[in-house]
C-alpha positions as CSV (number, residue, x, y, z in Angstrom):
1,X,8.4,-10.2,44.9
2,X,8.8,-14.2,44.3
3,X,11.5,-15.6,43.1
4,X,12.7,-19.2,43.3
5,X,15.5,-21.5,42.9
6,X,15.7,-24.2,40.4
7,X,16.4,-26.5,42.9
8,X,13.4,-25.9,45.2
9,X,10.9,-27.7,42.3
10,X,10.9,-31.3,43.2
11,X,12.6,-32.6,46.4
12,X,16.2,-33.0,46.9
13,X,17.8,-35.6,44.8
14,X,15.0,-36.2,42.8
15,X,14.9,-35.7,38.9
16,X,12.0,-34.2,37.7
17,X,9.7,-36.5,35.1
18,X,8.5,-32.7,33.1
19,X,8.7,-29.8,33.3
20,X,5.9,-27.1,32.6
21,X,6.3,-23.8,31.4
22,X,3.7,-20.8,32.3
23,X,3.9,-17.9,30.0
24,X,1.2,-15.3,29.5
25,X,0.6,-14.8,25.6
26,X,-2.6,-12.4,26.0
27,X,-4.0,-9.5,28.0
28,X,-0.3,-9.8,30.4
29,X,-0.4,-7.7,33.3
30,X,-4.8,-7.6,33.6
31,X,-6.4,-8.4,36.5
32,X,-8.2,-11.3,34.0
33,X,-4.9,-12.6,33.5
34,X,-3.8,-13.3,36.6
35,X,-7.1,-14.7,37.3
36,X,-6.6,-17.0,34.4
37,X,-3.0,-17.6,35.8
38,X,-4.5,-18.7,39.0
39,X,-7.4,-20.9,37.4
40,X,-4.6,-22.7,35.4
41,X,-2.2,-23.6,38.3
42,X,-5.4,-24.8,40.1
43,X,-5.7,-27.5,37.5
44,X,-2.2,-28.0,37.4
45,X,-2.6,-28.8,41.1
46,X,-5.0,-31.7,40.6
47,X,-3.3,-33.6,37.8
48,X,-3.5,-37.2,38.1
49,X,0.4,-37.2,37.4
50,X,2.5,-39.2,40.4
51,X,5.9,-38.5,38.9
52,X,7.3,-35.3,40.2
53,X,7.3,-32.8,37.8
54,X,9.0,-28.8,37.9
55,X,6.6,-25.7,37.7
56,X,8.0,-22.5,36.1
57,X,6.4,-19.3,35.3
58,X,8.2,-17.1,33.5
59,X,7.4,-13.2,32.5
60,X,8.4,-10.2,31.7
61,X,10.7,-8.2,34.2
62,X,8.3,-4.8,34.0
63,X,5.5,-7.3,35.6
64,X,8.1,-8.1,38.7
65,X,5.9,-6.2,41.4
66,X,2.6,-7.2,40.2
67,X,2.7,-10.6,39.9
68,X,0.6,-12.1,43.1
69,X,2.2,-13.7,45.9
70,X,-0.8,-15.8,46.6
71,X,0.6,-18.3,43.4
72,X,2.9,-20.5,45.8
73,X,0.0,-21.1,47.9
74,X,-1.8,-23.1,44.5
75,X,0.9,-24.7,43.5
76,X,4.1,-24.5,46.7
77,X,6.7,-25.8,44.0
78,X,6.3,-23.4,41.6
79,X,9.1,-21.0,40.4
80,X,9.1,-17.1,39.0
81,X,11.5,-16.1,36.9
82,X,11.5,-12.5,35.3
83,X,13.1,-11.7,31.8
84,X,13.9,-8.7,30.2
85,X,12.4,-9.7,26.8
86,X,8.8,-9.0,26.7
87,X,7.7,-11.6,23.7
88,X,5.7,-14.6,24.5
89,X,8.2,-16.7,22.8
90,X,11.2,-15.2,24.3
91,X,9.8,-16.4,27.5
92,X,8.6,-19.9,26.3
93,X,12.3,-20.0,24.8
94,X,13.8,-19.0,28.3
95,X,11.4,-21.4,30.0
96,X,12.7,-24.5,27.9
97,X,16.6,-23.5,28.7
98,X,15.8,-23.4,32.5
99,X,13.7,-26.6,32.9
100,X,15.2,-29.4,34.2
101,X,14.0,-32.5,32.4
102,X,13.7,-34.1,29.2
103,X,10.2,-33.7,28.9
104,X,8.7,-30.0,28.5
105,X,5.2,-28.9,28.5
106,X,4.1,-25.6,27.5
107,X,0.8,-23.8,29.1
108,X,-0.6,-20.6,27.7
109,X,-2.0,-18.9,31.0
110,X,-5.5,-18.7,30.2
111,X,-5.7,-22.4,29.4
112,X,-7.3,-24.8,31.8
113,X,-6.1,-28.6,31.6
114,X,-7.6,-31.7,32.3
115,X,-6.8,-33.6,35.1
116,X,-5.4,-36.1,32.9
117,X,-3.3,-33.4,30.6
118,X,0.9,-33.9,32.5
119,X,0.2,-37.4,32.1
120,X,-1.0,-38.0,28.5
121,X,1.6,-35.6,27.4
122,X,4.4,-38.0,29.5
123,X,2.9,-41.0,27.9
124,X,2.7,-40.0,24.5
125,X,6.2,-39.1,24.0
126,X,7.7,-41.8,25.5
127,X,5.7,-44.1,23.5
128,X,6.5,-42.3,20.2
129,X,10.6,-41.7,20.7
130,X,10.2,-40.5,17.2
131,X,8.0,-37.4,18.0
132,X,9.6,-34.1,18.8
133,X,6.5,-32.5,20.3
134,X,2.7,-33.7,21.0
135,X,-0.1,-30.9,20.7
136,X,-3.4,-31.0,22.0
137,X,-7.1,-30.6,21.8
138,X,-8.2,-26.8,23.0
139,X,-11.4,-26.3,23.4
140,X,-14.1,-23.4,24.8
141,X,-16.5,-23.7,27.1
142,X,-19.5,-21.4,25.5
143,X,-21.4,-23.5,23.3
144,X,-23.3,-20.9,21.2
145,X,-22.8,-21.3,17.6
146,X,-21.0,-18.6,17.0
147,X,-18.7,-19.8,19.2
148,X,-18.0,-24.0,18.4
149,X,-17.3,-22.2,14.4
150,X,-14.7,-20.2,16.2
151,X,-13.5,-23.0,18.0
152,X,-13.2,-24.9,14.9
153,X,-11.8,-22.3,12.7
154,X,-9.5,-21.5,15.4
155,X,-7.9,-24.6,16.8
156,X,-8.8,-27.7,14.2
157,X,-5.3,-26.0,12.1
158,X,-3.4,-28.8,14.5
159,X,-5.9,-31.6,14.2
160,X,-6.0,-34.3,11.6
161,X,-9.2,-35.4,12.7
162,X,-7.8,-38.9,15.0
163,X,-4.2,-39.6,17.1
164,X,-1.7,-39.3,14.7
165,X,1.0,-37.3,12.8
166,X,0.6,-33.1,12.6
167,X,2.5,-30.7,10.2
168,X,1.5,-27.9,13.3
169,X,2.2,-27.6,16.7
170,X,0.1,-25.8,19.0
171,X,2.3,-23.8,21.3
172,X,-0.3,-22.9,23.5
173,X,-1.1,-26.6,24.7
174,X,2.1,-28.6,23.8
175,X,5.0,-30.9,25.1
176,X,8.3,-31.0,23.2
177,X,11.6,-33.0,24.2
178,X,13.7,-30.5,25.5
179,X,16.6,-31.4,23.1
180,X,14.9,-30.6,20.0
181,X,13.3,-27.8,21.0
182,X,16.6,-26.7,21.6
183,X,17.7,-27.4,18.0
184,X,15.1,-24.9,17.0
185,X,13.9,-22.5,19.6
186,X,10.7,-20.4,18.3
187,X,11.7,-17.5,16.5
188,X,11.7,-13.4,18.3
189,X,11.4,-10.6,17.2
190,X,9.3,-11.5,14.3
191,X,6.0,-11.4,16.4
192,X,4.1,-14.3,18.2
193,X,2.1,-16.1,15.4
194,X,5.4,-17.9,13.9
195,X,5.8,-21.2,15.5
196,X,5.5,-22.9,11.9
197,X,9.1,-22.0,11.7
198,X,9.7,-24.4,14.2
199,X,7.8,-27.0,13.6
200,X,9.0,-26.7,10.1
201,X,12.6,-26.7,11.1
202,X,11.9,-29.7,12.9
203,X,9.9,-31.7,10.1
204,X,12.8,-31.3,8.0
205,X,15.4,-33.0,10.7
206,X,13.6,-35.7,10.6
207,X,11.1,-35.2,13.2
208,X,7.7,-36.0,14.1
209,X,4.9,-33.9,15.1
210,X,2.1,-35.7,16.6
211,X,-1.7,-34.5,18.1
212,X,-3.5,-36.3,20.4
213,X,-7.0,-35.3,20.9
214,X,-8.1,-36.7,23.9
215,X,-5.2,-34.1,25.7
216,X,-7.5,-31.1,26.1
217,X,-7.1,-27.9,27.6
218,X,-10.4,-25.2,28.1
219,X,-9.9,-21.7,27.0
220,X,-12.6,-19.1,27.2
221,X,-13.8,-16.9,24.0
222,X,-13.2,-13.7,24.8
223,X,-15.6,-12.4,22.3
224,X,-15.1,-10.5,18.7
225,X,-12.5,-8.0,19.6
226,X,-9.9,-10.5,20.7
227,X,-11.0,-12.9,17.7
228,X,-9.9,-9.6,15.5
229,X,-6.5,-9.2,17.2
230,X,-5.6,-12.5,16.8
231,X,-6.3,-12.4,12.8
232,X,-4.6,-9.7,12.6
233,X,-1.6,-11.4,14.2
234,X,-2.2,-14.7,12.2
235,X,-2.0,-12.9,9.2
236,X,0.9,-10.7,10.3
237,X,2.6,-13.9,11.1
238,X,1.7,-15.8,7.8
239,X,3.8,-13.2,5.9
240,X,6.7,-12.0,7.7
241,X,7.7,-15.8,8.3
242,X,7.6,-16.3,4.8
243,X,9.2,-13.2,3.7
244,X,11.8,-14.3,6.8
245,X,12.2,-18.5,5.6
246,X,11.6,-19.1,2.0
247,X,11.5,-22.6,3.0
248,X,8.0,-22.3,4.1
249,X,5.3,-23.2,2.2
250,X,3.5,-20.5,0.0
251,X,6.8,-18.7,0.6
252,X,7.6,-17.9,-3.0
253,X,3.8,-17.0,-3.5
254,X,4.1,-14.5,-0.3
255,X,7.3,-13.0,-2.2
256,X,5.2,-11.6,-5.0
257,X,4.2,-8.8,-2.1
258,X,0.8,-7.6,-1.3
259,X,-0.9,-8.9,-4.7
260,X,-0.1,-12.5,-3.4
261,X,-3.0,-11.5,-0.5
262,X,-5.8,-12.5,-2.6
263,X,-4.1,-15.9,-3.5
264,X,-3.2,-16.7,0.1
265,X,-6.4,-15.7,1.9
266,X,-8.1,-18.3,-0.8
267,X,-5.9,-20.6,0.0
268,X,-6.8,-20.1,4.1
269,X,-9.8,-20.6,3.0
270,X,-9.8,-23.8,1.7
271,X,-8.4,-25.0,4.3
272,X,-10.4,-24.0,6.5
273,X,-13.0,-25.4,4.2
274,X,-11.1,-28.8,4.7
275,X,-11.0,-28.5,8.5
276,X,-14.4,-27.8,9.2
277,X,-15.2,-31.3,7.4
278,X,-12.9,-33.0,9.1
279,X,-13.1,-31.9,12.3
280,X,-16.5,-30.7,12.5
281,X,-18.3,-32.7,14.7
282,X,-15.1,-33.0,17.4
283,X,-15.9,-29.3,18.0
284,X,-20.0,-29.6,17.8
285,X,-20.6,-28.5,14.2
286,X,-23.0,-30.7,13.0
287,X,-22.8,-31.4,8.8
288,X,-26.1,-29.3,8.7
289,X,-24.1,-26.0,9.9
290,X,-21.1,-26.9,7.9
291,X,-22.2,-24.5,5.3
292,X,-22.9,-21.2,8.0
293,X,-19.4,-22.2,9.5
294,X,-18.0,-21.9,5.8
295,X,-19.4,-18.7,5.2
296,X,-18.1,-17.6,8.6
297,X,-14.8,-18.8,7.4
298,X,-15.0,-16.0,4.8
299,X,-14.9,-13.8,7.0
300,X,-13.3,-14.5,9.5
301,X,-10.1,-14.9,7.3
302,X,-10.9,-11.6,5.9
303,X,-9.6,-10.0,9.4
304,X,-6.1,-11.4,8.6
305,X,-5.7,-8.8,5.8
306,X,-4.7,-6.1,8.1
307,X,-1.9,-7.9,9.8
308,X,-0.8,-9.5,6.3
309,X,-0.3,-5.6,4.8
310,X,1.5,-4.3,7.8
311,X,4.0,-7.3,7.2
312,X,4.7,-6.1,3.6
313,X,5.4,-2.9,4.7
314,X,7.6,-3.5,7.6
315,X,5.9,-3.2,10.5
316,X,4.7,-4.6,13.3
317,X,1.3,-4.4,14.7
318,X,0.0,-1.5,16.8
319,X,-2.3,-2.0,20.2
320,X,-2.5,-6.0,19.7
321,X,-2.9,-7.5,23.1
322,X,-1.2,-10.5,22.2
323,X,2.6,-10.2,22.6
């Protein structure tokens, strides 16, 4: 059982620079999983980062005796803390109210950041006092076709093509200022695909949301059956924060109930469209497979339907992995 004081992150009497948050979004409680766990705290080990910095994992209470007690050995700082709430936001929400500094990074468990990812995160903010949160590039390792379009269809959403102002975070590869995430803590209960009621909230204070590419993080396609689940959840989440915030855009077209679906997968699509001639070639698409990845768009959005029609009639989704 591990369990660790706040205190015991950074040495006595100093202030930490960041914190980072751990939380398992997919798969939690797999042996995969805590092999991803492991992989990530191994490149959190090595960042080029000389500022200390606080380590905290946080997860749900019915994984208390299975977490492994090999972690402190990867990374000797880092802190466990167990929460009753199962919901990957819960505990990214918990995470931000423990940590101790200013600065607050957030790291999906099966993502594997550069060497340079703590620092980049650190400079960006400071340098942009403006900018509630920075996102970053994420990227997969398998470079079959099939697998850059999912990439790109997947994770370009954030990207605007160069350094500069987002309307999206990407809360699995992010850093916030503590304060304002704060002001608008991601929303539970609602299911984990709803972050754009944050970062919506915090556009409309007055924020900024800001992507910097060169501040990647590896994550591994996990073939067809997880891309499924998570357009299942994407859709799921595309309707039930909208029937939730009419602020949101397309809200007032999602209110029209399930006949808006046809209107709003179009609309996906298009952007999608948009994304894959923007961002193509940062995620190996060449402009002679823009037309496949397209097509594959079609599809792929397609998948969402599922989630968007359990979210018009109330319910949540059934044997999703993601939590």
């Amino acid at each position: 059982m591990l369990h660790y004081d706040l205190s015991s992150a950074v040495p006595i009497g100093s202030q930490p620079a960041v914190s980072v948050i751990l939380v398992s979004d997919y798969a939690a409680g797999d042996s995969k999983s805590w092999a991803d766990l492991r992989a990530a705290l191994r490149a959190l080990s090595r960042q080029d980062f000389d500022e200390p910095a606080e380590f905290l994992l946080f997860e749900s209470e019915r994984f208390r005796d299975q977490v492994p007690t090999d972690l402190t050995s990867i990374v000797p700082s880092l802190q466990v803390h167990f929460l009753a709430d199962d919901s990957s936001n819960a505990l990214k929400n918990a995470g931000v109210r423990a940590a101790s500094a200013e600065i607050v990074a957030i790291l999906d468990a099966d993502c594997i950041p550069d060497p340079s990812w703590l620092r980049l995160f650190t400079n960006a903010l400071r340098t942009h006092p403006l900018a509630a949160a920075v996102s970053g590039r994420t990227v997969y390792p398998q470079r079959s076709f099939a697998v850059r379009v999912c990439a790109l269809l997947t994770r370009s959403y954030v990207d605007p093509g160069r350094a500069g102002p987002t309307h999206f975070i990407a809360i699995n590869n992010c850093a916030f200022r503590r304060t304002a995430y704060q002001l608008h803590p991601l929303p539970i209960s609602i299911g984990p695909f709803t972050s754009r009621v944050q970062s919506e909230a915090l556009l409309r204070d007055g924020w900024e949301l800001r992507f910097e590419p060169d501040i990647q993080v590896m994550h591994d396609f996990e073939g067809w059956r997880r891309e499924a689940d998570l357009r299942r959840n994407a859709g799921h989440g595309t309707i039930i924060t909208r029937l939730r915030d009419s602020t949101l855009p397309w809200a007032k077209l999602a209110r029209l109930g399930p006949l808006s679906i046809p209107l709003i997968l179009a609309g996906k699509i298009l952007n999608s469209w948009g994304d894959c001639f923007r961002c193509g070639r940062s995620y190996g698409v060449g402009w002679l497979q823009l037309p496949a990845a397209m097509l594959v768009s079609v599809g792929v959005h397609l998948l969402e339907v599922p989630g968007m029609w359990r979210a018009y009639r109330g319910n949540g989704l059934k044997g999703s992995s993601f939590r």
